[in-house]
N, C-alpha and C positions, 0 to 999 in steps of 0.2 A: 404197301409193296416192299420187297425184300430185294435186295441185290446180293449175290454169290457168288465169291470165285471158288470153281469146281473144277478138276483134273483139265485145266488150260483152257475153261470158258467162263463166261461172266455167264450169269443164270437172272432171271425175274422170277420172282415169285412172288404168293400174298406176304401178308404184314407178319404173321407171325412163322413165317420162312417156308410154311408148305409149298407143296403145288409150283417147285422149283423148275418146269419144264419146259419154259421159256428161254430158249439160247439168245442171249443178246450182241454174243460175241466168242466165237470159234478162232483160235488161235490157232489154227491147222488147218484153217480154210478162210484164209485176213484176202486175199489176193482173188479178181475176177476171174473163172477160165477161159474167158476170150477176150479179142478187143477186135474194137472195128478196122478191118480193110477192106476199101475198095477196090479192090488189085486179088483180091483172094476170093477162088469160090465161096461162095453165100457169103461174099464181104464179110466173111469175121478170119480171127486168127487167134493163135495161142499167144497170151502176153508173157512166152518167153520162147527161148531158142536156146538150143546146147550146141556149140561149134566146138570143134575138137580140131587144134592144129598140132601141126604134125612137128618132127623133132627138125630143124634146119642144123646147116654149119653154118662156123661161124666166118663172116670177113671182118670189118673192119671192128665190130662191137664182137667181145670175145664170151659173153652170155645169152647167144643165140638160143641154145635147147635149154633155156629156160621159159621159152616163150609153147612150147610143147606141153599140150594140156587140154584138156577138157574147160570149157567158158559159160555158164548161166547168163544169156542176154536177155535183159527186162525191156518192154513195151518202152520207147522214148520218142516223143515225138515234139523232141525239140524244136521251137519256130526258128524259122530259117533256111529249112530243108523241105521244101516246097516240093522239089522232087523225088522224095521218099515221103508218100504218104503213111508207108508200111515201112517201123524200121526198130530192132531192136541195140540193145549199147548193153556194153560190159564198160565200166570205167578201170583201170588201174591204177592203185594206188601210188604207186611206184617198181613200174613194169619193167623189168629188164629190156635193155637197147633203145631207152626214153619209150616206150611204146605207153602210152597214153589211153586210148578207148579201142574196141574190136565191137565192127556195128555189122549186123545184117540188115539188108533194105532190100523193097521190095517195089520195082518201077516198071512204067511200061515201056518194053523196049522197040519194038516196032506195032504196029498193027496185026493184033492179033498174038502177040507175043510176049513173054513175061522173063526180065531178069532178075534171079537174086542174086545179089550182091554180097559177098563178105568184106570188108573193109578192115586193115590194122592199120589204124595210127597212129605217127610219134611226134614228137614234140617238135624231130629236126627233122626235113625232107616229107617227101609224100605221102601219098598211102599206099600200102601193097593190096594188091584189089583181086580176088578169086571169083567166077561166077557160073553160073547156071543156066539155062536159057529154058523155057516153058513155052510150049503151043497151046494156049488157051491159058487162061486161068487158073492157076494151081489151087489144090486143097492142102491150102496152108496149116491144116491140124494132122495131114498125113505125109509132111516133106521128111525126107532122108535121102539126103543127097549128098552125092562128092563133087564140090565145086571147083572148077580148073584155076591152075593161074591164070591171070588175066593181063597186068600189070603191074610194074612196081617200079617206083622212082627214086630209089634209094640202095640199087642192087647190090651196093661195099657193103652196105653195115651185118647181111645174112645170106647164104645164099638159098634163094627164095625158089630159083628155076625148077622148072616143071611140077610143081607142088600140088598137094590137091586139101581140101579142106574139107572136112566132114559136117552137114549141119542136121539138126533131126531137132522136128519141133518139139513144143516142150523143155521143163528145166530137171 
């Protein structure tokens, strides 16, 4: 048996390198295209999300419209969040206005009913929380939605008011 790296795959083939038509590894397909939720019709979802927040002013932190931008959220299903069995996380490295992670989550809000959530969090104060409301079960691999404000516990550092946040599955 032969192993080959060929234009960004590993390859099998026999010993003397023919018969390389074995992919053992696709570097532009490393990632699953779904993951499981129960919250989502046919329980699965895309293991990612693209939110797009909008430009703010600034209050008390004066690099608000840097937090304006397009976000790749990866599947995370950190323990401890019991209540988002559905729930994607951007981390920041070092976010302007201490902003720390932007999560979407996905829970049941009343019977019969379905909220997604956008969540920004910082290091100081709350989270600013945008959402969605759903009658039934969404098709989590067909969302594109503008989620309202909802709340925000830290309203000096941006002004946050009447905001809306854009999420569309997929990265």
């Amino acid at each position: 048996m032969s192993i080959q790296f060929y234009n960004n795959k590993i390859l099998f083939g026999d010993s003397d390198g023919t018969n390389t038509d074995k992919i053992a590894f696709d570097a532009d397909c490393c990632c699953q295209e779904t993951c499981p939720c129960p919250l989502c019709e046919n329980s699965t979802a895309p293991c990612s999300m693209t939110v797009t927040l909008p430009s703010f002013s600034d209050g008390t932190c004066g690099d608000c419209d840097e937090l304006a931008g397009d976000y790749v959220l990866e599947w995370d299903l950190t323990p401890g969040y019991p209540e988002y069995p559905c729930r994607w996380k951007y981390a920041f490295t070092s976010g302007p206005c201490n902003a720390t992670a932007l999560y979407v989550g996905l829970i049941e809000h009343v019977a019969g009913q379905y909220a997604l959530y956008v969540e920004l969090i910082k290091s100081v104060g709350g989270p600013i929380a945008w959402r969605t409301i759903y009658t039934g079960q969404p098709d989590c691999h067909a969302i594109n939605t503008s989620a309202s404000y909802y709340t925000a516990s830290f309203d000096s550092e941006c002004s946050w008011g009447s905001t809306t946040v854009e999420v569309v599955s997929g990265g």
